[in-house]
C-alpha positions as CSV (number, residue, x, y, z in Angstrom):
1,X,-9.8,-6.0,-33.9
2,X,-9.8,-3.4,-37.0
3,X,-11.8,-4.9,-40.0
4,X,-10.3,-6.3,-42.8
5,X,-12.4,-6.5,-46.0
6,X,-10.5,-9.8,-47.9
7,X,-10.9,-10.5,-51.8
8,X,-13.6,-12.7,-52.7
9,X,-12.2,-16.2,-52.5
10,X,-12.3,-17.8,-55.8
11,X,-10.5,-21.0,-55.9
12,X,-11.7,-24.4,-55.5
13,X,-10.5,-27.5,-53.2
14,X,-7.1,-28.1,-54.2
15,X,-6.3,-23.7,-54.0
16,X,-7.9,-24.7,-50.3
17,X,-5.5,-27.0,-49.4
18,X,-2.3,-24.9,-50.8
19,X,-3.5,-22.1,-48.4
20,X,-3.8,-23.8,-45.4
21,X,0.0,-25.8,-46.7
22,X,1.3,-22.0,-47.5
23,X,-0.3,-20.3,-44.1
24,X,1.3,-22.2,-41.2
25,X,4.1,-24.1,-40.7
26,X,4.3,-28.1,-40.9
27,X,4.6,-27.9,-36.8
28,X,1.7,-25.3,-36.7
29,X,-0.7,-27.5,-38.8
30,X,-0.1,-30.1,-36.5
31,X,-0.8,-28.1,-33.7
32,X,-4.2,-26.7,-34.9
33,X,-5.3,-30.4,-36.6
34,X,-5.1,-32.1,-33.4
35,X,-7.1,-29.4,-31.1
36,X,-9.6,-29.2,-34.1
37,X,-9.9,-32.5,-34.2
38,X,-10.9,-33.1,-30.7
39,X,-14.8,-33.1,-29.9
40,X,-17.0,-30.6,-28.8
41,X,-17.6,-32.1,-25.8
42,X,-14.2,-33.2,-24.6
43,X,-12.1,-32.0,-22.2
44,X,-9.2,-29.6,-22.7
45,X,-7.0,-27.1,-21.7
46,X,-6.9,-24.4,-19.4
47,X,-7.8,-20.5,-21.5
48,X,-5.6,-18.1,-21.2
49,X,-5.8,-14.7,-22.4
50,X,-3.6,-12.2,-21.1
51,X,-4.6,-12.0,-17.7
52,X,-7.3,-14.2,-18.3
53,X,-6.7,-18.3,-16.9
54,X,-9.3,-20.5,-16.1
55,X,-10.3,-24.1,-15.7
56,X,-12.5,-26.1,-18.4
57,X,-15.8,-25.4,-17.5
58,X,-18.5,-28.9,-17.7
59,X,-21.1,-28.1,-20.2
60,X,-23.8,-30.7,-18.6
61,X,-26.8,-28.2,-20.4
62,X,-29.4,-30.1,-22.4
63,X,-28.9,-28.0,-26.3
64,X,-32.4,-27.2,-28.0
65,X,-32.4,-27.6,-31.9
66,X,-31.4,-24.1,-33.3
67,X,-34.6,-21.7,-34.3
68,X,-36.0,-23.1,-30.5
69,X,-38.6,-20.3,-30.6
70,X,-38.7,-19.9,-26.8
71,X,-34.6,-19.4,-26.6
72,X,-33.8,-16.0,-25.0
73,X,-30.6,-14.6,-24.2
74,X,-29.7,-15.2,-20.7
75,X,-26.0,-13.3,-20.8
76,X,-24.7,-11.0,-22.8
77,X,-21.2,-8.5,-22.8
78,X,-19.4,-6.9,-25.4
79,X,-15.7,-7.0,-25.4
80,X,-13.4,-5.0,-27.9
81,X,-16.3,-4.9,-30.4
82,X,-17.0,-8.6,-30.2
83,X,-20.4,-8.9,-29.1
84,X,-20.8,-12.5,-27.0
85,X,-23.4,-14.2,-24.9
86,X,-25.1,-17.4,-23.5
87,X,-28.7,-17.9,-24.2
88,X,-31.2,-20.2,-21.9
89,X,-29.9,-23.6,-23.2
90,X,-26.6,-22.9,-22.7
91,X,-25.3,-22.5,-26.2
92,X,-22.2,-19.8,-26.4
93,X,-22.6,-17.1,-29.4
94,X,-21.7,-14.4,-30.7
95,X,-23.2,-11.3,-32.9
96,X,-22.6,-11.0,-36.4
97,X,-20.7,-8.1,-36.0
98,X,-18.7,-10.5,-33.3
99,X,-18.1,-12.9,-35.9
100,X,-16.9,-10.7,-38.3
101,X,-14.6,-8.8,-35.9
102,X,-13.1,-12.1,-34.8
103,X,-12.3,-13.1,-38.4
104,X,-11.2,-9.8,-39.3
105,X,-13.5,-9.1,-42.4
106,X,-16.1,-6.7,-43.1
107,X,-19.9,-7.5,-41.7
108,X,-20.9,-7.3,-44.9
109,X,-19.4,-10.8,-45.6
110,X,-21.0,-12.1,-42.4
111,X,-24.2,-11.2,-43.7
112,X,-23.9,-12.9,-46.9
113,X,-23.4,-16.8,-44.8
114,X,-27.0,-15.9,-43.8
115,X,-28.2,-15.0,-47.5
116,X,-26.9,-17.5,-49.3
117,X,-27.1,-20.5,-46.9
118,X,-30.0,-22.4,-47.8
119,X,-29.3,-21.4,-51.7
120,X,-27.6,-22.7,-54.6
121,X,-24.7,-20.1,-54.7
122,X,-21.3,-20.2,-55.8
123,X,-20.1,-17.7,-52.7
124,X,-17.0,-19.5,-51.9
125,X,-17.1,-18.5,-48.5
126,X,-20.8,-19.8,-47.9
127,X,-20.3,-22.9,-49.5
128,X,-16.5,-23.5,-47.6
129,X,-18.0,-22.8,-44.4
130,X,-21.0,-25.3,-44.8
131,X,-18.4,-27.9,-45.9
132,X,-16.5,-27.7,-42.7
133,X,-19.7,-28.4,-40.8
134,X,-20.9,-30.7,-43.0
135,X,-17.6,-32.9,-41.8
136,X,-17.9,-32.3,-38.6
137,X,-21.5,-33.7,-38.7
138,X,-23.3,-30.8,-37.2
139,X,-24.7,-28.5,-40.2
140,X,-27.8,-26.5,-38.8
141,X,-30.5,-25.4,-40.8
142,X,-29.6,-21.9,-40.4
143,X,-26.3,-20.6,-39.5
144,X,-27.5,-18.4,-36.6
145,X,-30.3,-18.2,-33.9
146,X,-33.0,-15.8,-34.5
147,X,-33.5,-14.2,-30.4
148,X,-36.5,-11.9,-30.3
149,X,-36.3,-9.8,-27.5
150,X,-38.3,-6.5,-26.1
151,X,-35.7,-4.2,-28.3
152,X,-36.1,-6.2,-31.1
153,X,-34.5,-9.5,-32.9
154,X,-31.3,-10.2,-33.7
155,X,-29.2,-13.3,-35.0
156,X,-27.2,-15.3,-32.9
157,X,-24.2,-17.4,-34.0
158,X,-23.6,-20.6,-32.0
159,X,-19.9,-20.8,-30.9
160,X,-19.3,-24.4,-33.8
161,X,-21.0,-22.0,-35.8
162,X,-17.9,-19.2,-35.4
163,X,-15.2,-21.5,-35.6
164,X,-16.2,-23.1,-38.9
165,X,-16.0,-19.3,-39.8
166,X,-12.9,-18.5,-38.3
167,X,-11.2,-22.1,-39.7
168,X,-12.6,-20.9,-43.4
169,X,-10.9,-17.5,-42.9
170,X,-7.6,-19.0,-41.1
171,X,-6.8,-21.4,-43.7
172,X,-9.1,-21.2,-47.1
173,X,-8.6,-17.3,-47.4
174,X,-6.1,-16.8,-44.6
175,X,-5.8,-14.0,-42.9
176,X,-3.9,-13.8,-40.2
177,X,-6.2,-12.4,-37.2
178,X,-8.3,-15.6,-38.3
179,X,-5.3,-17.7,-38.0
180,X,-4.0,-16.3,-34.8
181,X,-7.5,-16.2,-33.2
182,X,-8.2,-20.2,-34.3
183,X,-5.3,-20.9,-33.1
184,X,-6.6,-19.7,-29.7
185,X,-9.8,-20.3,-30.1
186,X,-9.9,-23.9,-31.9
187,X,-12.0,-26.8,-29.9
188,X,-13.8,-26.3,-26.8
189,X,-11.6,-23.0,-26.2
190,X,-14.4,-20.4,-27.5
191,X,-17.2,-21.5,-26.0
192,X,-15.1,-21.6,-22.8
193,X,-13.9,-18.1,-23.5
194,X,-17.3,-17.0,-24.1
195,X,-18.3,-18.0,-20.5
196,X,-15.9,-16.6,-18.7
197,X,-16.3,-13.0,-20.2
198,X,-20.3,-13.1,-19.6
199,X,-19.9,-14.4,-16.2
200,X,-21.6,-17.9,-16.7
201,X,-20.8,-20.8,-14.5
202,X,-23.3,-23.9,-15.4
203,X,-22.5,-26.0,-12.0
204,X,-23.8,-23.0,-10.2
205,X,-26.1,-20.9,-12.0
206,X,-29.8,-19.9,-12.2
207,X,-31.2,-18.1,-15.4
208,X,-31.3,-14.2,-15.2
209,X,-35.2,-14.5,-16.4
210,X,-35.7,-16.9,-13.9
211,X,-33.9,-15.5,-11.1
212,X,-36.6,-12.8,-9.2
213,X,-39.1,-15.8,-9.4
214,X,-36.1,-18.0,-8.3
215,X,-35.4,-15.5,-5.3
216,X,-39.3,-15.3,-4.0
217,X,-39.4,-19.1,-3.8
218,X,-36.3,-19.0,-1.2
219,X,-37.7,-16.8,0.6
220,X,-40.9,-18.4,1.2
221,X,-39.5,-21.7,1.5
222,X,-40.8,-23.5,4.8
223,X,-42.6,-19.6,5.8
224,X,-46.1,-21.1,5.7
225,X,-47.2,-23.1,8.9
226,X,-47.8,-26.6,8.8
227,X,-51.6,-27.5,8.0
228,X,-52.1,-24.4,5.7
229,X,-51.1,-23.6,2.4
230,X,-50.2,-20.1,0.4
231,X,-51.7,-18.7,-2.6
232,X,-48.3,-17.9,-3.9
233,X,-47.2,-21.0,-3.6
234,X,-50.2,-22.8,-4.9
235,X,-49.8,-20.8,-8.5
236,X,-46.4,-21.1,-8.8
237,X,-47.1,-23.9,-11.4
238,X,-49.1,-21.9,-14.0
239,X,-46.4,-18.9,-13.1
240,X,-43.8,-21.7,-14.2
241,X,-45.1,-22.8,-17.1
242,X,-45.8,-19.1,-18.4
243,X,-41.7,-18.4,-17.9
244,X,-41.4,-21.9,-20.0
245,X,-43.9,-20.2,-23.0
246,X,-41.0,-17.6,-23.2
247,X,-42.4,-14.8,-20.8
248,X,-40.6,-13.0,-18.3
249,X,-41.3,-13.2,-14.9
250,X,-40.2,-10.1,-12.9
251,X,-41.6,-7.9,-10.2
252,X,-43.7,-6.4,-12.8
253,X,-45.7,-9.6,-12.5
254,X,-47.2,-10.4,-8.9
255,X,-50.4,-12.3,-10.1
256,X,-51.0,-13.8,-7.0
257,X,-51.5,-9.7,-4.8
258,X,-54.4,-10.2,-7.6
259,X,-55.1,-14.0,-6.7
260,X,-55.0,-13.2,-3.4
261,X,-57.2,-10.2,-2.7
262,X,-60.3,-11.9,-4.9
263,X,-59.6,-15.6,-3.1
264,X,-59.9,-13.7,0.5
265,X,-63.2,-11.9,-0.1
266,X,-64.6,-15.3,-2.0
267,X,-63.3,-16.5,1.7
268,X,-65.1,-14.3,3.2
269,X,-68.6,-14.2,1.2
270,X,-68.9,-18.0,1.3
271,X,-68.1,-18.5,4.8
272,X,-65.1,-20.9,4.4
273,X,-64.2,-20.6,7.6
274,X,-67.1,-22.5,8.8
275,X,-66.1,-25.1,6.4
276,X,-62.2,-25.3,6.6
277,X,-61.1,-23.7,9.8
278,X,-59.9,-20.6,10.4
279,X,-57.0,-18.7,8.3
280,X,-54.3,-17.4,9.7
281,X,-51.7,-14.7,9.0
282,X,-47.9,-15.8,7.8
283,X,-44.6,-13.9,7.5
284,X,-44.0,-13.2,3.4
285,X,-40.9,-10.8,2.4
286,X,-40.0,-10.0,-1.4
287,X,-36.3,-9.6,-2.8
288,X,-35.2,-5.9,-1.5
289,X,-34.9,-5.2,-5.2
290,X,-38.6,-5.3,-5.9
291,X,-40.6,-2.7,-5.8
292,X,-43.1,-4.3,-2.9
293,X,-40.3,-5.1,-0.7
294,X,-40.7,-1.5,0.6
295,X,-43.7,-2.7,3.2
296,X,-41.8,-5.9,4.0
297,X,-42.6,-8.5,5.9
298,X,-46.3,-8.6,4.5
299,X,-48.6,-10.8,6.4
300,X,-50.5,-12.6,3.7
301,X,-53.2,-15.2,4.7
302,X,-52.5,-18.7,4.5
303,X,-55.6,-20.9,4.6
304,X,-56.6,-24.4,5.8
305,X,-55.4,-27.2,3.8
306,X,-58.7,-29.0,3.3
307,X,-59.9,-26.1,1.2
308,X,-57.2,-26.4,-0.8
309,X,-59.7,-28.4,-3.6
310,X,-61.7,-25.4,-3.6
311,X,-59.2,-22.9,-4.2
312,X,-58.1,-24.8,-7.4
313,X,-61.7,-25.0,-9.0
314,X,-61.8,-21.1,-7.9
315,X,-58.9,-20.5,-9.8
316,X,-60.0,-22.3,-13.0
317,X,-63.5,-21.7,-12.7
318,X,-64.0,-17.9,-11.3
319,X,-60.0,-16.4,-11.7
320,X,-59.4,-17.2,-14.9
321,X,-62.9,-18.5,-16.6
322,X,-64.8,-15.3,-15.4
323,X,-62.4,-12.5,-16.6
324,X,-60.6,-11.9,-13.0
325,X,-57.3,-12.5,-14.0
326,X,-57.8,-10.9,-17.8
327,X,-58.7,-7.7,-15.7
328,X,-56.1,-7.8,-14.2
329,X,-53.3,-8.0,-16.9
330,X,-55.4,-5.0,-18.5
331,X,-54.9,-2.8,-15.8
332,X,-51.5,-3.5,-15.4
333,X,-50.9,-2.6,-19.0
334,X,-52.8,0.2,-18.5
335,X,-50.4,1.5,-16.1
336,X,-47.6,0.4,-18.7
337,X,-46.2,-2.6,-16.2
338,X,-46.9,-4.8,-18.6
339,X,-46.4,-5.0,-22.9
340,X,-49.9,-6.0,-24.3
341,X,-48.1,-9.2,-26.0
342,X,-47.7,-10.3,-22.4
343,X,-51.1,-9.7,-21.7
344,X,-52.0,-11.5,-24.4
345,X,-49.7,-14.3,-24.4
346,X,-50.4,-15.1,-21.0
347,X,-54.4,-15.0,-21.0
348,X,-53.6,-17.8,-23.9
349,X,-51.3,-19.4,-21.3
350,X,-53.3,-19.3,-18.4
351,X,-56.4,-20.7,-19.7
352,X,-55.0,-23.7,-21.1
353,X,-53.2,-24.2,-18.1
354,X,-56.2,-24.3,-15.8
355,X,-57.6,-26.9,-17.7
356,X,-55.8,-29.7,-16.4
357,X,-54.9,-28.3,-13.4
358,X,-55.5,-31.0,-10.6
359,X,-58.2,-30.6,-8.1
């Protein structure tokens, strides 16, 4: 899609309407009104896009209020220069430079929505696009999504977000890659589209920053013997609620080898066993992507359920209270595993979370 750098639009309302009258035929506004016209949410039609055909995905994801600071992108693809994605919620986007190449105008113009949305301007394109919203009843605060990521930040543009930009360029300053791609693109068809590219199916789908946390929990599932209970799975809540805080969980973070080793020779010095019952070994494999899965199966100890009370108040009391688990995020971004933001962000995490943790 080359880009195509359009003159300024200067006309008001009534120039507006003569466009879109002047643009398309009496058959083709019909056409367009009555996709645009449908809701967001309804259903429609199957895409198709030169070998590309598929059903109407359900969109059954809960959307957070744009700026959500803990969004992250959890697919991502760039076709023909139009960068696309799905971040955590579910919401379909595209880059700027997406935007842009869809419309076919320069980024430049993109750029300007941005500058001059929550200002007074007379930027006809600005002002246009915010109208369509505005009658649609879904006008954000911002027209994009601010993602921060490792690499950097970047803005996102929400799918409704697009096609108020593509409708302004298709009819209010028509140009006719707009008009063509609206007409492709008008309803639910984009965010479908968007979808299909990236690979993301909502009935069937489990977040790429949740899914190495995702895979450790199957493979656990029903490993540990009746009667006894596993570190791993016992921290799996404050492991949880870190992802939630925006972090990601990924085989550079194993806190409970850490948990583990300190809880065994507390075990050990207090003489739990004598207390409890004994512990006994149980059957623990990683995903053969991670790095530990090398010395699978690893025989972990699992420990007496009536001690469980007492490894929570170790946990809060001498893991996290006494500089045990701090230690531990400092070596491991010592050894450049970890960012020191993470190390940070989840000390913060950790110790607020051990606070109410239930005995």
């Amino acid at each position: 899609m080359p880009d195509e750098k359009p003159n300024e639009p200067v006309g008001d309302a009534a120039k507006g309407g003569r466009a879109r009258r002047d643009a398309l035929t009496p058959e083709e506004r019909k056409e367009i009104a009555s996709k645009a016209a449908k809701s967001r949410w309804s259903g429609g039609a199957p895409i198709t896009s030169n070998s590309l055909s598929v059903d109407k995905l359900p969109t059954t994801i809960t959307r957070q209020p744009i700026g959500q600071p803990s969004l992250f992108v959890d697919k991502e693809k760039e076709i023909d220069g139009v960068g696309m994605g799905v971040l955590s919620d579910g919401t379909a986007f595209l880059t700027g430079r997406g935007v842009a190449r869809l419309c076919g105008v320069s980024n430049a113009r993109i750029v300007e929505l941005g500058q001059n949305w929550n200002t007074e301007s007379t930027n006809a394109m600005s002002e246009g696009v915010k109208k369509i919203l505005r009658e649609k009843g879904c006008l954000p605060q911002q027209p994009y999504i601010e993602i921060t990521q490792r690499s950097g930040a970047f803005y996102a543009y929400p799918d409704y977000v697009c096609l108020a930009v593509l409708e302004y360029y298709a009819f209010d300053q028509p140009i006719e890659l707009a008009k063509k791609n609206f007409r492709l693109l008008a309803g639910v068809a984009l965010h479908d589209f968007i979808y299909v590219q990236v690979g993301y199916d909502p009935r069937n789908h489990v977040p790429e920053k949740w899914r190495q946390f995702h895979d450790r929990v199957s493979l656990t599932y029903n490993s540990v013997p009746a009667g006894y209970f596993s570190v791993f799975k016992e921290i799996a809540d404050i492991i949880v609620h870190l992802g939630q805080m925006g972090l990601t969980i990924d085989s550079t973070f194993v806190p409970d080898i850490s948990v583990g080793i300190h809880w065994s020779k507390h075990w050990e010095e207090q003489s739990l066993s004598q207390k409890y019952g004994d512990r006994v070994k149980f059957e623990h494999n990683y995903p053969g992507y991670f790095p530990q899965a090398k010395s699978n199966p690893q025989l972990p100890w699992c420990y007496p359920e009536m001690a469980l009370g007492e490894f929570k108040r170790w946990v809060r009391e001498t893991y996290v209270k006494a500089g045990k688990f701090k230690k531990y995020l400092e070596d491991q971004v010592a050894k450049k595993a970890l960012p020191p933001s993470f190390a940070q962000i989840a000390v913060s995490v950790y110790s607020e979370t051990t606070n109410v943790l239930p005995e």
